[in-house]
VOKOL-212520 format. One record per residue: x negated, y negated, z negated of N, C-alpha, C in turn. Coordinates in steps of 0.2 Angstrom, whole numbers, plus 2048, in hexadecimal, padded with zeros to 3 digits. Layout:
N
XYZXYZXYZ
...
This chain:
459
7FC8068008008008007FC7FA800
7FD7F48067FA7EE8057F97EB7FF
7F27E97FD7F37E57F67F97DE7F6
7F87DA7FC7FD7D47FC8067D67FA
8067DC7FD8107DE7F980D7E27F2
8087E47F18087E77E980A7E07E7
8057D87E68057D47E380C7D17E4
80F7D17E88167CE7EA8197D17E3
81B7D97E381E7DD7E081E7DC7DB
8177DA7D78157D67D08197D27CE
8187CD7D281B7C57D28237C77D0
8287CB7D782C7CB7D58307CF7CE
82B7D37CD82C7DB7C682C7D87BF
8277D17BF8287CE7B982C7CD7B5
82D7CF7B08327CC7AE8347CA7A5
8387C77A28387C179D8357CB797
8367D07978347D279082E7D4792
8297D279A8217D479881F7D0794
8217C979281F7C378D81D7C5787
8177C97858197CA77F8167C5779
8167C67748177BF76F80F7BC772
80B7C176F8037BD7728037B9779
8077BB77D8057B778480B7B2782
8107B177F8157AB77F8117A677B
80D7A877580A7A37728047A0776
7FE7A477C7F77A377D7FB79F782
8007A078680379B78D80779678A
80B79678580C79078380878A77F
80278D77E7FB78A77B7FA785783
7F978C7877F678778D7FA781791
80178279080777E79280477678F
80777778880376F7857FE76F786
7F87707847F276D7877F276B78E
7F676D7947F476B79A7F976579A
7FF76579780575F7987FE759795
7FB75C7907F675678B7F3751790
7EF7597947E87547977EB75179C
7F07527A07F47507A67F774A7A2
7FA74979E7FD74179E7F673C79B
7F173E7987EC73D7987E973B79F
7E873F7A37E573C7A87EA7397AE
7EE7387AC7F47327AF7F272D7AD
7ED72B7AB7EA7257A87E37217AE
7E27277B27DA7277B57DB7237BA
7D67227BE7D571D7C57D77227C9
7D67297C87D472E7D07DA7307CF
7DF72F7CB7E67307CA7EB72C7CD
7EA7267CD7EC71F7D17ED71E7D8
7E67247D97E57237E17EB7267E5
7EE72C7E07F372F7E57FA72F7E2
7FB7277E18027257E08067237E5
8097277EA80D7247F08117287F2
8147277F681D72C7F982072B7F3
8247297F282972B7EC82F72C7EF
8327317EA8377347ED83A7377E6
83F7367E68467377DE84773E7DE
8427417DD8417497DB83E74A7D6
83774B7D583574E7D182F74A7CC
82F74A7C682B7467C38257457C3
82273F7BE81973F7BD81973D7B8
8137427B680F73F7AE81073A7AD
8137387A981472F7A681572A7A9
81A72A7AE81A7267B28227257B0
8267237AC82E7217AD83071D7B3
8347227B583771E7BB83571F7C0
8307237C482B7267C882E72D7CA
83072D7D18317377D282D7347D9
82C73C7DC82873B7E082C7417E2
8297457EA82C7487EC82A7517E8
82C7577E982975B7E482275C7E6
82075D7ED8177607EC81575A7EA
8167567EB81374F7EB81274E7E3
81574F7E081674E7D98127537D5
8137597DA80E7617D680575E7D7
8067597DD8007577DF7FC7547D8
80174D7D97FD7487D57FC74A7CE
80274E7CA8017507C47FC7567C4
7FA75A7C97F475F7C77EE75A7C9
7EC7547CC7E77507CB7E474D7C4
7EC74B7C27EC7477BB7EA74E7B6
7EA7547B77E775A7B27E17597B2
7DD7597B87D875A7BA7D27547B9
7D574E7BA7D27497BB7CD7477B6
7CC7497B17C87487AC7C474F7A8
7C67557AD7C275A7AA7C575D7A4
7CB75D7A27CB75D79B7D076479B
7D37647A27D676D7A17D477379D
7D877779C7D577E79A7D47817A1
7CB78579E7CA78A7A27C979179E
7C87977A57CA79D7A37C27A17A5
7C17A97A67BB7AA7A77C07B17AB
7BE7B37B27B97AF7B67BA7A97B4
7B57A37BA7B879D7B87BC7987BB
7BF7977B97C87937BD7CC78D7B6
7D078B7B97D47867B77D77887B9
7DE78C7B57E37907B77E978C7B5
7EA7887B17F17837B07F277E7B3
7ED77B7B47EF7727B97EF7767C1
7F277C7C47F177F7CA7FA7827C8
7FA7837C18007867C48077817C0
80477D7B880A77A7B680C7757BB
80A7707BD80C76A7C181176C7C7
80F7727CA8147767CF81B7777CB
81977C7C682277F7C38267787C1
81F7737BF82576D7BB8287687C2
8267677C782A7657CD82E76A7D1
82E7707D18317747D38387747D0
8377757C783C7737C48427707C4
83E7687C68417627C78447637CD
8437677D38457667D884D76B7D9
84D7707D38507747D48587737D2
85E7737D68637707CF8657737CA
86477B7CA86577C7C385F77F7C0
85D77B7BA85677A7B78567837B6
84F7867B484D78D7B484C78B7AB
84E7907A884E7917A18477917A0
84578F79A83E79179883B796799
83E79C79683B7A37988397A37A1
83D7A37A383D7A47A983679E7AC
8377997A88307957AC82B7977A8
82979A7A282279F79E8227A47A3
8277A87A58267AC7A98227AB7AF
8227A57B48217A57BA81A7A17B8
81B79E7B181479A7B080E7A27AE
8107A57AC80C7AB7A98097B07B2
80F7B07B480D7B27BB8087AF7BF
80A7A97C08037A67C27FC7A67C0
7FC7A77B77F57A97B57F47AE7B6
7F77B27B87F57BB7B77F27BA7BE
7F57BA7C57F27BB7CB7EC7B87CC
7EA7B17C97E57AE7C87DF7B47C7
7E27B47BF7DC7B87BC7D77BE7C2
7DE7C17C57E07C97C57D97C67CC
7DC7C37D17D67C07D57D07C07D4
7CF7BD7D17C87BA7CE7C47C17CB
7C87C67C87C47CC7C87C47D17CC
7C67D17D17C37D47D67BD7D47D9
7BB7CD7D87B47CD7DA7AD7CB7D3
7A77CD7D47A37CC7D379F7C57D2
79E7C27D779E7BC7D97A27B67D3
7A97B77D47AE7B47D07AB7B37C8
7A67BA7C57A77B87BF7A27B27BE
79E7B07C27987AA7C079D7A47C2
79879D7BE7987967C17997957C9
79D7937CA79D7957D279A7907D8
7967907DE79278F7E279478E7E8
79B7907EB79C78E7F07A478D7F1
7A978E7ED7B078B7EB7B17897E7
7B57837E47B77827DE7BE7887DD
7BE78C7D77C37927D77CA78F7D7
7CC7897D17D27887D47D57877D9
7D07847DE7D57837E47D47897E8
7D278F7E87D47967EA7D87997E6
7D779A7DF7D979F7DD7E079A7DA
7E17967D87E57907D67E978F7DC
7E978E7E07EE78E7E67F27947E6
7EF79C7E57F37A07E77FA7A07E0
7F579F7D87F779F7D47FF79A7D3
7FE7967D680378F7D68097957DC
8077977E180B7987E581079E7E3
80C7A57DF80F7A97DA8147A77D8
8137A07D281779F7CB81D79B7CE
81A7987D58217957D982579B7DD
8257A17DE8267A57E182B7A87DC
8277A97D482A7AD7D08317A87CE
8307A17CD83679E7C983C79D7CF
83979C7D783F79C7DC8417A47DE
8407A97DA8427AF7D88437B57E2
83D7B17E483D7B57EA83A7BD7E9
83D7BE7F083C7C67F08347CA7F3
8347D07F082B7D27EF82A7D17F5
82E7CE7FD8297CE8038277C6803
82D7C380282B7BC8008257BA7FD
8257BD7F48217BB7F28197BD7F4
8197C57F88127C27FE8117BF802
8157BD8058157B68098137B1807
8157AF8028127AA7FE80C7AB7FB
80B7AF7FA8037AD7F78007AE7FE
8017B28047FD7B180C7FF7AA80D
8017A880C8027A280F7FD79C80C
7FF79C8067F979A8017F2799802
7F17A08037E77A38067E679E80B
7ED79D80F7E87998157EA790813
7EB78F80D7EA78880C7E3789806
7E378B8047DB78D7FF7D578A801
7D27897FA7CB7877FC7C877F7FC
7C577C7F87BE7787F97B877A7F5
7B57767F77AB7787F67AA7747F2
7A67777EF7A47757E979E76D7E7
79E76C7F07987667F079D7617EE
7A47607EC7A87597E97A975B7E1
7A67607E07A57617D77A17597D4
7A37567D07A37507CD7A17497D2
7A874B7D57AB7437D87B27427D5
7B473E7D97BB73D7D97BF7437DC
7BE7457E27C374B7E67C17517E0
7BC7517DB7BE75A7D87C775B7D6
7C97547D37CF7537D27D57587D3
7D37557DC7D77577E27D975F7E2
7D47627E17D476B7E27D876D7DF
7DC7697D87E076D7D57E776A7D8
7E67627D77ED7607DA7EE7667E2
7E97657E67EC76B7EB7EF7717EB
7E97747E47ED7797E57F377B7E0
7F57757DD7FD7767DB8027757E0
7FF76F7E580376C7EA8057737EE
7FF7767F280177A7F580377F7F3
8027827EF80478A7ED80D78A7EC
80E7827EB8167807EA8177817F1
81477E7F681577E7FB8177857FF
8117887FE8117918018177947FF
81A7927F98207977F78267927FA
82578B7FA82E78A7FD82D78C805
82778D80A82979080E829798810
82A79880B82A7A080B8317A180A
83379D80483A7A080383F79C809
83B79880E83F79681683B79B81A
8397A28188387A781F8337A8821
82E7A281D8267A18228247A9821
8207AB82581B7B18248167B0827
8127B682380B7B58238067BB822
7FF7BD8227FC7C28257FD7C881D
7FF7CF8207FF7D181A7FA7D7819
7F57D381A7EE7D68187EA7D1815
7ED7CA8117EA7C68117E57C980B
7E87CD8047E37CE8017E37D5801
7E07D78067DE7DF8057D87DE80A
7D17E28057CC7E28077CD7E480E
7CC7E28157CD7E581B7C77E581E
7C37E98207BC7E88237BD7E582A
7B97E182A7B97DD8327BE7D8832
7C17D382C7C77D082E7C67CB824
7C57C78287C27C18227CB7C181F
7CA7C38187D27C18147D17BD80E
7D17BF80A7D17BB8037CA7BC801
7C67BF8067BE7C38057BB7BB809
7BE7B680C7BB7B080E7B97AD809
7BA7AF8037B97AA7FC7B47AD7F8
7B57B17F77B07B87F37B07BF7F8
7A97BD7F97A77C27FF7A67C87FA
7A57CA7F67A67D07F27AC7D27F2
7B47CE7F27B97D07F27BA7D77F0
7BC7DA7ED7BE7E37ED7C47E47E8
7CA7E37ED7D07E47EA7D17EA7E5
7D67E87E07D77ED7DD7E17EE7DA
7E27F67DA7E97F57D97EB7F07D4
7F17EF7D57F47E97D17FB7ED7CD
7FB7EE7C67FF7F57C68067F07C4
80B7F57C48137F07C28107EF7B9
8157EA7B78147E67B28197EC7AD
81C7F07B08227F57A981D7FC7AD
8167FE7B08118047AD80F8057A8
80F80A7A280C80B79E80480779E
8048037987FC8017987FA7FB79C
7FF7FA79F8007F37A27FF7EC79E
7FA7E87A07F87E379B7F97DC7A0
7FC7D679B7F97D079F7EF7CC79D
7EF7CA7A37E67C979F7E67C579A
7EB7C17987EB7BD7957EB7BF78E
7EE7C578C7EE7C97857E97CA781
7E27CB7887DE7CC7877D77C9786
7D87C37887D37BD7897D57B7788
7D87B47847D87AC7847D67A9787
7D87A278A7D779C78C7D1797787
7CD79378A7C978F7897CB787789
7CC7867847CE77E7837C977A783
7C77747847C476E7857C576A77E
7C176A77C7BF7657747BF75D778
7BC75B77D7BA7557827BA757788
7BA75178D7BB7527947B7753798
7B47597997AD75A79D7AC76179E
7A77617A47A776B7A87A776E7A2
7A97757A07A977A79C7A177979A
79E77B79F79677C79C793776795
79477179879476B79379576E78C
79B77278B79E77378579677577F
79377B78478F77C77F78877777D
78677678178077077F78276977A
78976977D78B76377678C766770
78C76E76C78E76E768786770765
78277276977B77476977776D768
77876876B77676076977875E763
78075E76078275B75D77F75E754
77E76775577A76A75177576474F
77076475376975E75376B75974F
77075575377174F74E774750748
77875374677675373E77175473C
76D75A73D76775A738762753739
76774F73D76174973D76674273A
76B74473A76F73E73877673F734
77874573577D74772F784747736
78974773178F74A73778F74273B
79474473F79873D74479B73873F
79873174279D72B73E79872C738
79572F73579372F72D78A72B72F
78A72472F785723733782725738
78672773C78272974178072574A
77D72174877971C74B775720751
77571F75877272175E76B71E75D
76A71B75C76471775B75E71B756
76471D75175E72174C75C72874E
75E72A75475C72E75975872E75B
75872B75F75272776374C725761
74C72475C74672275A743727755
74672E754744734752741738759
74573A75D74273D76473F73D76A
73C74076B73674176D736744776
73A74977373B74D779742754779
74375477F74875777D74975D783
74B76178274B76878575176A786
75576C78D75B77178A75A77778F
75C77D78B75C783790762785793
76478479876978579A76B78A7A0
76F78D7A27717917A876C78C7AF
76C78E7B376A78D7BA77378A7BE
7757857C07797857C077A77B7C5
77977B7CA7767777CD7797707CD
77F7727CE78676A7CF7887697C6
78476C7C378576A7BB77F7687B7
77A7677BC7717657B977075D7BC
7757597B87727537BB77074D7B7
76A74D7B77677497B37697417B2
76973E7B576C7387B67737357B9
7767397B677F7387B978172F7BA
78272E7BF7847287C178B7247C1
79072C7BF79772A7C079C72E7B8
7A072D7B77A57317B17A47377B5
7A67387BA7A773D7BE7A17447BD
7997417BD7947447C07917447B6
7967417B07927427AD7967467AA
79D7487AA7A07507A879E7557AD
7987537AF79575A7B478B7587B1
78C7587AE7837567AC7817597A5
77F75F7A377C76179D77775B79A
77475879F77075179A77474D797
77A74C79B77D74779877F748791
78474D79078974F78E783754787
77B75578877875778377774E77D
77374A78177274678077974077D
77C74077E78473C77C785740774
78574877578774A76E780748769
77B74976D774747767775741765
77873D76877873476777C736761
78473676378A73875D78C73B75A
78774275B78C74875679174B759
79674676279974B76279B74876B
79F74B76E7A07477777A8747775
7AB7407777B27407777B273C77D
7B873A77E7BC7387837B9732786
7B672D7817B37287817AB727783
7AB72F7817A172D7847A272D78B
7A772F7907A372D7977A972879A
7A97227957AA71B7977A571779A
7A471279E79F7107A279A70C79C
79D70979579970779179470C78E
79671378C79471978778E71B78F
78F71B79378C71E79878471979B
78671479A78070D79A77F70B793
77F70E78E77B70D78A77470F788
77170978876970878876570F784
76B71477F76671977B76871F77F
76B72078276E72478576A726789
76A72178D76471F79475F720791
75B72178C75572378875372778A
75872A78675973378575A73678B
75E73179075F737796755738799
75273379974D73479C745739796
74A73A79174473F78D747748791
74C74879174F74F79274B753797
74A75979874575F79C74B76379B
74A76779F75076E7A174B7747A3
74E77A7A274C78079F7527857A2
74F78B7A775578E7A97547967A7
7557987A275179F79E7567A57A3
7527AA7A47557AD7A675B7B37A2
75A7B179D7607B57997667B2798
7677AC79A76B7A779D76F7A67A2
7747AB7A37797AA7A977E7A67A9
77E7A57B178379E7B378A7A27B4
78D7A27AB7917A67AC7957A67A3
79B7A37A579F7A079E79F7A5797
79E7AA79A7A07AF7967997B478F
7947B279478D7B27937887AD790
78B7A77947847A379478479F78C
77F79A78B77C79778577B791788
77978D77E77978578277178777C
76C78377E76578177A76477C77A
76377977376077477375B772771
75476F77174F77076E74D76776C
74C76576A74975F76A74275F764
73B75876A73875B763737751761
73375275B73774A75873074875A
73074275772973C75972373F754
72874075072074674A71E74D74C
72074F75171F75675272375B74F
72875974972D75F74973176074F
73276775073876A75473E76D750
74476975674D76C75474F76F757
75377375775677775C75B77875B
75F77875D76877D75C76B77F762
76E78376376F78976777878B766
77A78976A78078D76B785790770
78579776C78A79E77178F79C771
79279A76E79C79B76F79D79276C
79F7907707A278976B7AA78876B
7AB7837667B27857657B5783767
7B978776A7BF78576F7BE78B775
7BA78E7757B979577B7BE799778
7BF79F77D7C37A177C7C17A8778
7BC7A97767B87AC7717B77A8768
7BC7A37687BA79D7637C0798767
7C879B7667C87967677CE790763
7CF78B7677D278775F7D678B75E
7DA7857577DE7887537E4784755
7EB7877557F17817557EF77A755
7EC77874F7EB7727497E776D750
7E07717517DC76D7567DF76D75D
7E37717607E87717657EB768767
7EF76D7617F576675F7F2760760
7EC76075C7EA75675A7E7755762
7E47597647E175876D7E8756770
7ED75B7707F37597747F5752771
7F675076C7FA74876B7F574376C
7F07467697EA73D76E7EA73D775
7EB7417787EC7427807F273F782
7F87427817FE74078280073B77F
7FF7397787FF7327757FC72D778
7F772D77D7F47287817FA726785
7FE72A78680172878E80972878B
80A72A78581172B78781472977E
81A72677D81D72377781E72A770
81D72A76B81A72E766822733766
82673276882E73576582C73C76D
82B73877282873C778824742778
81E74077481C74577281B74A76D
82074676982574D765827750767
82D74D76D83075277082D756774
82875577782475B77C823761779
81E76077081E76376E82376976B
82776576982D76976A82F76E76F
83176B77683477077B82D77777D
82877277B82377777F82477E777
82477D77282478276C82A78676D
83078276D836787770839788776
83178A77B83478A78483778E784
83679678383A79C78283F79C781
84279777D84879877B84D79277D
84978F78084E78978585278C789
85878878A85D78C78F85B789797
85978479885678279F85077C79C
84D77B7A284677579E84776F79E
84C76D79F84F76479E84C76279C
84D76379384876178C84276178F
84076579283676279383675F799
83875F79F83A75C7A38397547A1
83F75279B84374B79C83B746796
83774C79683074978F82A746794
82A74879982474679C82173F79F
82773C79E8287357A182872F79B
């Protein structure tokens, strides 16, 4: 049997009792946090840029009184995910929710009769499974990636799934849809920290929305798109190691979602995953050199302790950059983001403001840092390390070193630090009763009779 009708089969076979309580609470975890950073990043420049067509359908992040058309809207709000880096990611590695919430939430709005909560956990769940389920087929997938950015492969199709699953089409449909998807897929990884990284995700919510409403108008499409076929480029154009595997029904004995199994990795600040570790590997340093954050902790008295400074980090090319000249380029730059926490004890939302970014100890510090690429060190979330070494003006040496930081999906937050990430996010953009009530609707989505209440919160 073709894998693209197994996957269909999937999509359509889902259903509200495979949700078991673990995957209700890890997707509902991820529901807020991404509604967080998206009305958060409704605030950005590269968010602004694609504010046009409007059309009296479907909503935007914080924007009262703004609808746009439905892709249009899956567009701009999975840019506003994106736009600041601050999505959750999963391993392999992907940003699996800003690809598929901003789809279900304009699909929603377009629908006239709103789809119950379960029913949108459901389709939301769907879409992370297919994600995952891709991205382990291949080999390739599980490192820092070289030649696609994964959302917009694997995020496209995942968006296309979750729309497929909530407009309740049938298993041939829902292969169509994701074949149709494949052939909207894909950018390269050379606009990793600019302004269009954004773009890969708003795409691939726009399309995957897209792929499924023409599918449920009859489009069709190759159905061998994801079966390894020798001699015939299909979903193997992405990851040449490609090597399909059965995709078994969700009521087989033994049948798991991935997500039961592996947690999500949440964002403490706005910057590449890798960042995570060297900041908390820096941040190490600065206490033993000035005590926690805030508690005097003066940049300055940095500086003129340090000498030189060392990080060993993976080999990982579009994240090695020494002197970032944009916000963009500095949630992609282990000097940055080592050097930022060494100053303060910690990297938040305001260090890669244009003031935090030209500051004169910063710029110091960028120009002492050396880089070190160990080979026990893989460019690979699940594996790799952050080091830190610095040695002082007297010849002592620091070092801290960190394998799991918190917030991986190995270590990761707790409700408490969730929550306060989501309200300073959301609370940037939106009046306090608002995001009360998100909070709300997103806690009891299960059990909402349609998604109004979350819906009528986003604005």
């Amino acid at each position: 049997m073709m894998m693209k009708i197994i996957f269909g089969r999937f999509i359509q076979g889902v259903q509200s009792h495979h949700l078991t309580p673990t995957l209700l609470h890890r997707s509902k975890r991820m529901v807020l946090d991404s509604l967080g950073v998206g009305l958060l990043g409704s605030t950005t420049h590269v968010f602004q840029l694609h504010m046009y067509a409007p059309a009296d359908i479907s909503s935007v992040y914080g924007r009262r009184g703004t609808k746009l058309s439905p892709t249009l809207a899956a567009f701009v709000n999975g840019v506003a995910t994106h736009s600041m880096d601050f999505d959750d990611t999963w391993h392999p590695a992907t940003h699996p929710s800003g690809a598929v919430l901003p789809a279900l939430l304009a699909l929603s709005d377009m629908l006239p009769s709103k789809p119950s909560g379960l029913d949108f956990l459901l389709a939301f769940n769907v879409g992370i499974e297919v994600q995952g389920r891709l991205m382990r087929f291949s080999n390739q997938a599980q490192n820092i990636p070289k030649r696609f950015h994964p959302p917009s492969v694997v995020g496209t199709l995942g968006s296309a799934a979750a729309c497929a699953r909530l407009l309740c089409l049938d298993h041939a449909q829902c292969s169509h849809a994701l074949a149709i998807a494949a052939s909207l897929s894909g950018a390269p990884m050379a606009n990793a920290a600019t302004q269009s990284k954004p773009l890969h995700i708003g795409n691939a919510a726009r399309l995957g929305l897209e792929a499924a409403l023409l599918a449920s108008k009859g489009l069709e499409a190759s159905r061998t798109i994801l079966d390894d076929t020798t001699g015939v480029a299909g979903f193997s154009a992405f990851y040449e190691d490609y090597a399909v595997q059965p995709l078994t029904s969700p009521d087989e004995e033994g049948t798991r979602f991935l997500l039961e199994d592996q947690d999500m990795a949440f964002k403490r600040f706005p910057a590449h995953l890798g960042m995570h570790w060297v900041a908390d590997a820096a941040a190490a340093i600065h206490k033993l050199l000035l005590g926690e954050p805030g508690v005097g902790s003066q940049g300055s008295g940095v500086v003129g302790q340090v000498q030189d400074i060392l990080l060993r980090v993976p080999r990982s090319k579009y994240i090695n950059r020494p002197f970032p000249e944009s916000e963009h380029e500095a949630r992609h730059s282990f000097q940055f983001n080592a050097c930022s926490a060494l100053l303060h004890g910690e990297v938040t939302v305001d260090s890669f403001s244009q003031e935090a970014m030209r500051h004169p100890d910063l710029l110091t510090l960028l120009g002492r840092v050396h880089v070190e690429h160990p080979n026990d060190n893989p460019a690979n979330f699940d594996r790799m390390y952050g080091e830190v070494q610095v040695t002082l003006v007297g010849g002592d040496v620091l070092k801290g070193r960190c394998d799991t930081f918190y917030g991986h999906w190995r270590n990761p937050l707790t409700n408490e630090s969730l929550l306060k990430k989501f309200c300073s996010n959301a609370g940037a953009v939106l009046p306090w009763e608002k995001v009360e009530g998100l909070i709300e609707a997103v806690d009891g989505l299960e059990t909402l009779g349609d998604c109004s209440s979350l819906l009528a919160q986003l604005q």
